[in-house]
VMD Tcl script that builds the backbone (N, CA, C; Angstrom):
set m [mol new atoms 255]
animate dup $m
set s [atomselect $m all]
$s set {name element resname resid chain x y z} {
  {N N UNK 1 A -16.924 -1.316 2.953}
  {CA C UNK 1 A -16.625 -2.687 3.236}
  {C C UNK 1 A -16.052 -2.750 4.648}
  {N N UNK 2 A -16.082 -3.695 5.333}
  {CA C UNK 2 A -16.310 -3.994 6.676}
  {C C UNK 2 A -15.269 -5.054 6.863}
  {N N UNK 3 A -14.152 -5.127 7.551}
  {CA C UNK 3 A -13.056 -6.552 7.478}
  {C C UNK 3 A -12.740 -6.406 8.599}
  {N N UNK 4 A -13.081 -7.906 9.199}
  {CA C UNK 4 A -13.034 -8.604 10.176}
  {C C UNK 4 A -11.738 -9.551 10.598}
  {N N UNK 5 A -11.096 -9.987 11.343}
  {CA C UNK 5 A -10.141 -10.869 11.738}
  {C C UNK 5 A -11.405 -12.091 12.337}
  {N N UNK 6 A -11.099 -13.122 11.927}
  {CA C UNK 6 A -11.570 -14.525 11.716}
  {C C UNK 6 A -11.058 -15.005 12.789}
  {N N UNK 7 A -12.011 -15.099 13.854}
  {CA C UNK 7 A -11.949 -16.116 15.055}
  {C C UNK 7 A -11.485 -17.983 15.024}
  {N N UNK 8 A -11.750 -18.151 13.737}
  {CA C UNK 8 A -12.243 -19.461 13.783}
  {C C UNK 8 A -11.008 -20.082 12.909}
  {N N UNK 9 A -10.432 -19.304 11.997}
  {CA C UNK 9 A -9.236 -19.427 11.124}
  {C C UNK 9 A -8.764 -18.296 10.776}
  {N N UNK 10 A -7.477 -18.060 10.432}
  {CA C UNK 10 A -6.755 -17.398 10.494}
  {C C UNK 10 A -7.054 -16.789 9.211}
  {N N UNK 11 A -6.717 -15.499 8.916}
  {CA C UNK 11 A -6.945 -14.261 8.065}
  {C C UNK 11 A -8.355 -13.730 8.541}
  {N N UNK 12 A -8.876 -12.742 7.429}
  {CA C UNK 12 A -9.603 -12.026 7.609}
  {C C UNK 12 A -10.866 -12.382 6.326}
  {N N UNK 13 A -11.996 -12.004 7.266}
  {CA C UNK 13 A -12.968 -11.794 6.188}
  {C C UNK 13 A -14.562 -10.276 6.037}
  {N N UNK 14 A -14.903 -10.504 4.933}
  {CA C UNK 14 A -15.493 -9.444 4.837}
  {C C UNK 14 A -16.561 -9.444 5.261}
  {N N UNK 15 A -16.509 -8.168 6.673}
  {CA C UNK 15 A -17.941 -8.460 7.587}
  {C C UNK 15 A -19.154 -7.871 6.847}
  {N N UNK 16 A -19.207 -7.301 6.177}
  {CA C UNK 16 A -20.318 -6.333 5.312}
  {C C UNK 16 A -19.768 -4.881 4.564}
  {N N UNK 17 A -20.370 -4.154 4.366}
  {CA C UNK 17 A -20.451 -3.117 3.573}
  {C C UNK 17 A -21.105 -1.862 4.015}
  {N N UNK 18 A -20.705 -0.634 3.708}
  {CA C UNK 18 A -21.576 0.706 4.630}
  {C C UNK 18 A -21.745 1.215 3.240}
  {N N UNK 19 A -22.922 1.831 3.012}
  {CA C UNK 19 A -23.114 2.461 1.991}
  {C C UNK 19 A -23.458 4.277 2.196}
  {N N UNK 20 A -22.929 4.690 1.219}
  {CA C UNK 20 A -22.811 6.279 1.652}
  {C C UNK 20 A -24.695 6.515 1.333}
  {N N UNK 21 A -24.755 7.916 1.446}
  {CA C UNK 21 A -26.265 8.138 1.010}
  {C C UNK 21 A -26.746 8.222 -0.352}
  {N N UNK 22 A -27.427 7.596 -0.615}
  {CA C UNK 22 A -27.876 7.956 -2.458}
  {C C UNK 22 A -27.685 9.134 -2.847}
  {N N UNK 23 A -28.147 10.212 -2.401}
  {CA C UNK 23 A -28.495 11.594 -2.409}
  {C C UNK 23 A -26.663 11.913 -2.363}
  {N N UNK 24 A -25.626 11.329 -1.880}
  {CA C UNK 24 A -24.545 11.988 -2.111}
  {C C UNK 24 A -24.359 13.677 -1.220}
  {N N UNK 25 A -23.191 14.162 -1.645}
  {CA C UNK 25 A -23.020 15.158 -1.026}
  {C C UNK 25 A -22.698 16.409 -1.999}
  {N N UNK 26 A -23.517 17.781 -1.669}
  {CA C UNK 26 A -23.547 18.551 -2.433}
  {C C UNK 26 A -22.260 19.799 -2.011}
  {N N UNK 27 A -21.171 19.928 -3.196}
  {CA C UNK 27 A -20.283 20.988 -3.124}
  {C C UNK 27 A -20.214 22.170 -4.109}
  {N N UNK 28 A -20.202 23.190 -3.569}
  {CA C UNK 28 A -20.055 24.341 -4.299}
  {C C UNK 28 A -19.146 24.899 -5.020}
  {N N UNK 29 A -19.262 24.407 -6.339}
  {CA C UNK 29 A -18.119 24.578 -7.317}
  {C C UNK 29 A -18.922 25.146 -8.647}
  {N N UNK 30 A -19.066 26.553 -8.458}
  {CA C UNK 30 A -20.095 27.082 -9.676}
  {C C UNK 30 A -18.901 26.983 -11.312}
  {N N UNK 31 A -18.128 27.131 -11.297}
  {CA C UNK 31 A -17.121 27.192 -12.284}
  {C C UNK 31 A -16.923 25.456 -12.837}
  {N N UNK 32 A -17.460 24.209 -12.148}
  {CA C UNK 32 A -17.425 23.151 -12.686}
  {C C UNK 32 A -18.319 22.621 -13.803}
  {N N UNK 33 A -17.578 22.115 -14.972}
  {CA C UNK 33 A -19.060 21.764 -15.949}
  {C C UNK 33 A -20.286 20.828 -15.508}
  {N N UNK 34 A -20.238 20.951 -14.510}
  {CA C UNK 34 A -21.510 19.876 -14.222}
  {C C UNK 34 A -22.229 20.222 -12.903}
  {N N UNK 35 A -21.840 21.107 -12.738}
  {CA C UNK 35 A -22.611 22.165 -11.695}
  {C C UNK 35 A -24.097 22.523 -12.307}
  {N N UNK 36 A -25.148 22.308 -11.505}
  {CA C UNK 36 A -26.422 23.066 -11.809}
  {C C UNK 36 A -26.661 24.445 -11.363}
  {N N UNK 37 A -27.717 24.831 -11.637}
  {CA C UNK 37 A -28.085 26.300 -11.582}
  {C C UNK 37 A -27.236 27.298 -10.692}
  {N N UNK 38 A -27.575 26.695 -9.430}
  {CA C UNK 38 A -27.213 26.980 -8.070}
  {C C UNK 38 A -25.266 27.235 -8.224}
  {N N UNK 39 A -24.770 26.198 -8.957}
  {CA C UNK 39 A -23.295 26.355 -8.791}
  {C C UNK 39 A -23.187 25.126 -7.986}
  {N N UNK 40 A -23.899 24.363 -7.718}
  {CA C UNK 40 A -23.340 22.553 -6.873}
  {C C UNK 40 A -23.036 21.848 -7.660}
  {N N UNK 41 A -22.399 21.010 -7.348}
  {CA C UNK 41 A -21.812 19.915 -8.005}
  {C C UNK 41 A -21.880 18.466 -6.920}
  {N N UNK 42 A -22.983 17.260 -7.510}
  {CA C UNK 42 A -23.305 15.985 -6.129}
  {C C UNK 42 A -21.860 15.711 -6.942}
  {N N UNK 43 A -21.247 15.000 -5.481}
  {CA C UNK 43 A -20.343 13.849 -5.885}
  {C C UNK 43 A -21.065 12.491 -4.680}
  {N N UNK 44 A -20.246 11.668 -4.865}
  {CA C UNK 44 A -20.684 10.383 -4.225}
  {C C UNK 44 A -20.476 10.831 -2.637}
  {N N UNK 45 A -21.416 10.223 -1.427}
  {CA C UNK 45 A -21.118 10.444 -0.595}
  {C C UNK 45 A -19.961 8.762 -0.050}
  {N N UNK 46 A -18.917 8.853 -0.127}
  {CA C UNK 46 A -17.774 7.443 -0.114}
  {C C UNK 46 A -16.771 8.305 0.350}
  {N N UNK 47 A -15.940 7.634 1.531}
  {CA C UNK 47 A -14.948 8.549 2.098}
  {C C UNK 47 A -13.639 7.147 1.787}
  {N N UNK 48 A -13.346 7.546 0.569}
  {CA C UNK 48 A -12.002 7.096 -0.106}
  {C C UNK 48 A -11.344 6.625 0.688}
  {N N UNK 49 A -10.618 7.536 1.932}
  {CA C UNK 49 A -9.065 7.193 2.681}
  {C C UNK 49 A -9.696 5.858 3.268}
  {N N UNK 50 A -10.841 6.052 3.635}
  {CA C UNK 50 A -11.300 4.567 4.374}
  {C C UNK 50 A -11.648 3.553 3.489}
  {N N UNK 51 A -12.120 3.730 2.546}
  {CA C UNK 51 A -12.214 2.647 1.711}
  {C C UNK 51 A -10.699 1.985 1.456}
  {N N UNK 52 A -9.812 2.944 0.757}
  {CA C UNK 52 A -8.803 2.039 1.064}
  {C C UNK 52 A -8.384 1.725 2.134}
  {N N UNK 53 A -8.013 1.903 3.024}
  {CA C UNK 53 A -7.640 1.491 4.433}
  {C C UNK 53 A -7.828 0.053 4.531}
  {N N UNK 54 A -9.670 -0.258 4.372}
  {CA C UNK 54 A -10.190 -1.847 4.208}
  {C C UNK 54 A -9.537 -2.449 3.122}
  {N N UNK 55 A -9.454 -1.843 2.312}
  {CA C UNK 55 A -8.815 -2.496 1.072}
  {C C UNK 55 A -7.874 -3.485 1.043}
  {N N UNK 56 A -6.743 -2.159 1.704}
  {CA C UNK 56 A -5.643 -2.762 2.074}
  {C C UNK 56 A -5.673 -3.889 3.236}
  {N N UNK 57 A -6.516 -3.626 4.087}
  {CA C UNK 57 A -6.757 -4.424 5.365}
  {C C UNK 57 A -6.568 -6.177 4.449}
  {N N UNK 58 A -7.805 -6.094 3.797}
  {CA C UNK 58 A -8.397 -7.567 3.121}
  {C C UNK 58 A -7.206 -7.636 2.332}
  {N N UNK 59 A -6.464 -7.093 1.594}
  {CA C UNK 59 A -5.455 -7.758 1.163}
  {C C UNK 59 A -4.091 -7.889 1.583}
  {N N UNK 60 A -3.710 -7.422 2.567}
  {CA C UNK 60 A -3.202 -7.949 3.767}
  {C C UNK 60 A -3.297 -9.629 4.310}
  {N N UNK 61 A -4.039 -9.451 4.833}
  {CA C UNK 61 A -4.673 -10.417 5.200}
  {C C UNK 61 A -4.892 -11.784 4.539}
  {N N UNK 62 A -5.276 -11.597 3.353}
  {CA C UNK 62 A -5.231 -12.533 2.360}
  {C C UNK 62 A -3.923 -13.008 2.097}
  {N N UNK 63 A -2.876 -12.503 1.796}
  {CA C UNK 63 A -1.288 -12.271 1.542}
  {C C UNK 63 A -0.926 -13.092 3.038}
  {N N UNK 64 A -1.322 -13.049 3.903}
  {CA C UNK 64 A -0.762 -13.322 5.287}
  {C C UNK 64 A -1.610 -14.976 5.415}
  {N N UNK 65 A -2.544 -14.880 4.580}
  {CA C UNK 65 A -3.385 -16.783 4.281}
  {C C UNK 65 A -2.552 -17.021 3.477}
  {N N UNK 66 A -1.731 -16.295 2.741}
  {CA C UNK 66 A -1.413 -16.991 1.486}
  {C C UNK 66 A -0.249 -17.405 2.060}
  {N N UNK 67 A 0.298 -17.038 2.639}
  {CA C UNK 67 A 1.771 -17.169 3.201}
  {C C UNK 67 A 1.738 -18.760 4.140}
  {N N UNK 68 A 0.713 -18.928 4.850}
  {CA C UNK 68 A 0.467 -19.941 5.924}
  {C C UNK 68 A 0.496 -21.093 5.274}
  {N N UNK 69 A -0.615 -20.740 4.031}
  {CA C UNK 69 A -0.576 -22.043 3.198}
  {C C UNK 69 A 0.859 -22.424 2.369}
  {N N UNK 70 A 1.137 -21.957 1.924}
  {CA C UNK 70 A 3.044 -22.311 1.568}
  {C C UNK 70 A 3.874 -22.700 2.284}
  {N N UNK 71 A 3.684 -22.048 4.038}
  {CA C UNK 71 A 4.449 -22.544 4.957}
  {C C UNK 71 A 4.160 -23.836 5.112}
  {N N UNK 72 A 2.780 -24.393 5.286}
  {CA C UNK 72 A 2.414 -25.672 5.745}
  {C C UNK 72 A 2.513 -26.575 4.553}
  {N N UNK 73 A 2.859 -26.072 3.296}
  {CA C UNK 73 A 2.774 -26.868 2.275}
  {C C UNK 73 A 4.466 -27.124 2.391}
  {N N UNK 74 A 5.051 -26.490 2.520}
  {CA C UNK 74 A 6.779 -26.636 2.512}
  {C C UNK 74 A 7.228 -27.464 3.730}
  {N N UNK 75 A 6.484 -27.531 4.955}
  {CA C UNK 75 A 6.563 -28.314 6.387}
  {C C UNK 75 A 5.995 -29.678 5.491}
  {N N UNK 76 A 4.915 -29.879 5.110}
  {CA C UNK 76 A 4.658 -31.256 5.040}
  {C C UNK 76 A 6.119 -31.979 3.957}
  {N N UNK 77 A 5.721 -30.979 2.722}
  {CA C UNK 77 A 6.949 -31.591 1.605}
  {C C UNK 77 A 8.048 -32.034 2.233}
  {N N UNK 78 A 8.920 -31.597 3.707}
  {CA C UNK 78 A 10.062 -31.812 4.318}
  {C C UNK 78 A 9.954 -33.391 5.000}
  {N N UNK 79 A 8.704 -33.085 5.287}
  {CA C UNK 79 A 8.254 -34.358 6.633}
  {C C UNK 79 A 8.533 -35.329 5.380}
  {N N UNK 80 A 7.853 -35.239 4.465}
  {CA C UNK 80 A 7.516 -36.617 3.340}
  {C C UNK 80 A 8.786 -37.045 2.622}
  {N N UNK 81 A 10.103 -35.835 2.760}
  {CA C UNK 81 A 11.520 -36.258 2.054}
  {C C UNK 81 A 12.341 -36.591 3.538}
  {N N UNK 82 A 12.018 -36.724 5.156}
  {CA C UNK 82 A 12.572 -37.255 5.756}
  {C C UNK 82 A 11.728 -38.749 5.725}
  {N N UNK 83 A 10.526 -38.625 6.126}
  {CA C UNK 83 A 10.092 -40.191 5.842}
  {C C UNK 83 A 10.899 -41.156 4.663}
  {N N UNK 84 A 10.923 -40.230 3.553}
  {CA C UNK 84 A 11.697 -41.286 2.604}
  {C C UNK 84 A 13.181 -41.607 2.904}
  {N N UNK 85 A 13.663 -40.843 3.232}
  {CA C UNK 85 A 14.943 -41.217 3.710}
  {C C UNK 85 A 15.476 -42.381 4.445}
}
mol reanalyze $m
mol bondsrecalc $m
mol representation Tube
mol addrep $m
C-alpha cells in the first residue's frame, strides 16, 4: 500500500498498492513441515516492516483528520454560544 499526503485537503490518502511476486520467495528450511523435497519452504514475497510503516502512516493520518474535524466542530459550537449571548 502506497500513502500519500493530500495536496488538496488535509490528511492522507491511499496512492495504490505494490504487490510482492506470486511465485513468493523460496527459503531453506529442510527441518520445516512444509518444506518440499529439496528442503524449501515458499513464504509470501511481502516485506512486513514496510507494510506496517504504511499502516501506521494511514492511520496516523486519519487520527490527525479526525482531530481537525473536532477542532472545527468545537470552533463553530463556541462561535454559535457567543452569537447567542
Amino acid at each position: 500500500m502506497l500513502v500519500q499526503n493530500s495536496d488538496s485537503s488535509p490528511g492522507v490518502y491511499v496512492a495504490g498498492t505494490e504487490l510482492g511476486s506470486a511465485e513468493g520467495r523460496l527459503v531453506h528450511q529442510p527441518d520445516h513441515p512444509l518444506a518440499d523435497a529439496d528442503g524449501y519452504v515458499r513464504y509470501p514475497d511481502i516485506d512486513l516492516g514496510d507494510q506496517m510503516s504504511q499502516l501506521i502512516l494511514a492511520q496516523r493520518g486519519y487520527q490527525a483528520s479526525a482531530g481537525i474535524v473536532d477542532r472545527a466542530r468545537a470552533t463553530y459550537e463556541a462561535a454559535l454560544q457567543i452569537g447567542r449571548s
